[in-house]
TITOR-185167 format. One record per residue (C-alpha): x, y, z. Coordinates in steps of 0.001 Angstrom, whole numbers, plus 500000, padded with zeros to 6 digits. Each point is the difference from the previous one (the first is absolute). Example, Ala and Ser with C-alpha at 12.3 -4.5 7.8 and 13.67 -1.06 7.14 Angstrom:
! TITOR-185167
512300495500507800 501370503440499340 
This chain:
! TITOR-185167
500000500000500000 501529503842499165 501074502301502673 497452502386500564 500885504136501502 497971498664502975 502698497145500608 502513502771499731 498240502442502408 499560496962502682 503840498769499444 501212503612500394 497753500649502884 498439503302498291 496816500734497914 498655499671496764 500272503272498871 503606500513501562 500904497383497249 498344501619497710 501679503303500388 502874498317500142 499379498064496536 498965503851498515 503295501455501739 497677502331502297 502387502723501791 497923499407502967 501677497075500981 502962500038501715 503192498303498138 500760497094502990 496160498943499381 500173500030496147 503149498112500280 498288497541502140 497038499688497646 502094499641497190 502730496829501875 496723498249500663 498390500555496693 503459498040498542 499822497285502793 496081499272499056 500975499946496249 497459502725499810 499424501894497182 497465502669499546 497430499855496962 501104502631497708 497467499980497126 497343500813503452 502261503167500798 500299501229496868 496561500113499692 499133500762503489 502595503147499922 500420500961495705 503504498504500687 501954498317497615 502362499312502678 502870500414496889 502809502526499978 501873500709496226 503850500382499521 500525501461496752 503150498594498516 501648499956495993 499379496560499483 501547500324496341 503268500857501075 501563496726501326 502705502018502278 497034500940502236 499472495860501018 504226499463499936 500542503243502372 499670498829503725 498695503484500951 496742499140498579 499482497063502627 501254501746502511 497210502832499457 497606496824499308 501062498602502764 499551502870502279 496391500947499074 498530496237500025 501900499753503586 497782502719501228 496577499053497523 499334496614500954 500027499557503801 496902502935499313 498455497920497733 501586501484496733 501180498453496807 502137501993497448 499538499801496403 502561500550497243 498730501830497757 502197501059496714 500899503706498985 499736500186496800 496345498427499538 499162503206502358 501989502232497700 498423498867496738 496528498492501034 497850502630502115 497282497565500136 502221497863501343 501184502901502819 496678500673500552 498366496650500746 502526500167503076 498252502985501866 496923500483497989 498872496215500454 501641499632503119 501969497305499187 502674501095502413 499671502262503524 503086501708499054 502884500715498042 503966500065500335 501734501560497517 503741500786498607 500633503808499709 500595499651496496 495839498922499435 499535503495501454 497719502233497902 497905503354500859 496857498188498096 500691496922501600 499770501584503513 497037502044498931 498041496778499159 501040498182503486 499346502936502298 496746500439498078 498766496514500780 501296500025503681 502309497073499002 502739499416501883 503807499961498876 503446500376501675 503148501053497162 503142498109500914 502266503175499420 500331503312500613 497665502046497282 501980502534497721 496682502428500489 499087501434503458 496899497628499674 498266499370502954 499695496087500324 500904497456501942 503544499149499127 503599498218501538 503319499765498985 503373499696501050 501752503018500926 502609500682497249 501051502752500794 501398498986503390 501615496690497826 501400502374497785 501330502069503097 501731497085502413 501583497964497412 501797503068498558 500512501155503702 501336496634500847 502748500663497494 501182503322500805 500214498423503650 502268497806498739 502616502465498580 498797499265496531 500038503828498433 498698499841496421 496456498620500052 498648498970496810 495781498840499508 498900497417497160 496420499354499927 496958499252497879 497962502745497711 499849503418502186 496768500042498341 498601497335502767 499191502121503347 501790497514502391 502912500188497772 499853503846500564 499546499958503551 503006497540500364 502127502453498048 498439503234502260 501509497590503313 503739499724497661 499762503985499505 498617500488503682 503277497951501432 502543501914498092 498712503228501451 499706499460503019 504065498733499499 500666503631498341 500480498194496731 498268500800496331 498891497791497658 501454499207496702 497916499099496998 503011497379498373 499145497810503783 496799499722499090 498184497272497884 496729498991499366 500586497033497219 500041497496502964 497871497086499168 502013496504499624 503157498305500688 501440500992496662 499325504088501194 501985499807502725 503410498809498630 499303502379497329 499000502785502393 503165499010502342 502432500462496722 498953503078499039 500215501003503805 503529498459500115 501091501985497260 499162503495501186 503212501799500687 498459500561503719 498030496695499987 497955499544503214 501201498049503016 496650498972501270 496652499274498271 496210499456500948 497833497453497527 496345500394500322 499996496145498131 502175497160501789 500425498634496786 501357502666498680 502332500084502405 501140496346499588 500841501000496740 502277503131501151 501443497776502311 501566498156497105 501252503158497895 502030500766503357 501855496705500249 500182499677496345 501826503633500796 502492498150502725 498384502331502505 498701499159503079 496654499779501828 499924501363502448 503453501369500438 500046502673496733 496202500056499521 496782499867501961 496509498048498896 496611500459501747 497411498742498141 496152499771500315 497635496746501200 500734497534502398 499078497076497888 502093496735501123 502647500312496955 501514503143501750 502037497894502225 501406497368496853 501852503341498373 503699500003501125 500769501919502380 496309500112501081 497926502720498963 498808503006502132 496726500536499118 496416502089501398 497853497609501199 496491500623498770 497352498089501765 497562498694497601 498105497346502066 499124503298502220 498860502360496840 497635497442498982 498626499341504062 499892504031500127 497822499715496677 498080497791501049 499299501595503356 498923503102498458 497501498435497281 498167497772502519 499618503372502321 498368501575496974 497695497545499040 499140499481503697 499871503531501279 499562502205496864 501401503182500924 500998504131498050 502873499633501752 502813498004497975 503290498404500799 503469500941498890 502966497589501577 503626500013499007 501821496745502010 503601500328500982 502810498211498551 503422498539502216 502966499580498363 502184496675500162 503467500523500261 502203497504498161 503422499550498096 499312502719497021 499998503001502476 501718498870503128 504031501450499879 502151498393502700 
């Protein structure tokens, strides 16, 4: 015979309705209880009849994370789990599931966009900056439907968004190398065009002033993309007649690459030159010496996503939420002079 919410209620010594509200992720009860609730719901085997709540509340019960499903990077890059990861960690102990749904059938089929909000196929949305469109918000904030942008928003729009806060990345790893007696700084990242890219270069810029130094245009690249870029980007570096001593990668792939141009160079890392580069991804520590790199928790953006999109679609409210999360830096071999 099935578990019933009355065998829960009796087994956690509370009421109907407490398991209820705790099933619907009421605020009204307190954490400790809904934890309760929820370890004796798994001990039963119980699980709650979800067609009968999306009925009973006009819930789908289904949260969206827009992806580029085309592009076969997005399913070999390990930050897209760990964003997965971090919102279906927080969905499905309150009774969540995610869907994947694919960018460009939103881009090129508005039916298909539509049937999302209009039909209520989904309770909400999370979406990559680069989705981000001033019709697109009209339609959603016209319908009430809620979304969360993964990113910070080039416009001042006023939506819930989080991201990680470049600028401060951009800031401490360049810091970190000054610290360490390294005196020309040069910055290799992706297109400028891309706002985090910007904001990591405004934390580069930000460093050096507060060190009394200027920038210099020939230290700073943008071309930064594969492993290929960064030897070539490290031999043009190399063969400045004031080539820099220390440099900051936005990509650590990149920087693997750069790596390589300096021992190809017989110079060493990092004795003559300094490396931080970006993402803590597990291949950082295989580089030799071991790369320096900004850590940038991904498992956390997607929990903060997710955090924000249920409290929308729970507790509607004018008031949005903006949220930069910090990033640490791990010291290794590429930075660290004796």
């Amino acid at each position: 015979m099935s578990v019933t919410i009355k065998d829960v209620a009796k087994a956690a010594g509370v009421s109907t309705a407490t398991v209820s509200r705790v099933l619907n992720n009421s605020n009204l009860i307190s954490p400790k209880t809904a934890e309760k609730v929820r370890n004796v719901m798994h001990e039963l085997g119980y699980f709650p009849n979800n067609i009968a709540r999306s009925f009973a509340h006009q819930s789908t019960y289904i949260v969206a994370l827009v992806v580029n499903i085309d592009d076969a990077t997005a399913f070999n890059n390990p930050f897209f789990y760990q964003i997965q990861y971090g919102i279906e960690k927080y969905i499905c102990p309150r009774g969540y599931y995610l869907m994947i749904v694919n960018e460009n059938t939103l881009n090129l089929n508005g039916t298909a966009f539509s049937k999302l909000f209009f039909e209520k196929r989904v309770d909400g949305l999370i979406l990559p900056v680069s989705l981000l469109r001033k019709n697109l918000v009209k339609k959603m904030e016209e319908q009430k439907f809620p979304f969360v942008i993964i990113g910070e928003p080039e416009n001042s729009y006023d939506i819930n968004w989080v991201d990680i806060n470049n600028k401060m990345a951009g800031e401490i790893s360049t810091t970190h190398l000054l610290n360490n007696k390294y005196k020309r700084i040069a910055f290799v990242s992706g297109n400028l065009k891309d706002i985090f890219n910007k904001n990591r270069l405004d934390g580069y810029l930000t460093a050096l002033k507060k060190h009394g130094l200027q920038p210099e245009p020939e230290l700073i690249k943008e071309r930064g993309f594969s492993k290929e870029d960064g030897y070539s980007i490290m031999t043009d570096f190399l063969e400045l007649k004031n080539p820099p001593d220390g440099i900051v990668f936005t990509d650590n792939i990149v920087a693997f690459g750069a790596l390589s141009a300096i021992k190809d160079q017989g110079l060493n890392v990092p004795g003559d030159i300094g490396i931080v580069s970006f993402d803590n991804y597990p291949v950082a520590e295989l580089s030799d010496p071991k790369m320096t790199t900004v850590d940038i928790d991904l498992f956390d953006l997607g929990i903060q996503a997710a955090t924000m999109l249920l409290k929308e679609i729970q507790l509607p409210s004018a008031t949005k939420q903006q949220s930069l999360l910090s990033v640490q830096l791990i010291k290794r071999g590429t930075s660290e002079r004796n």
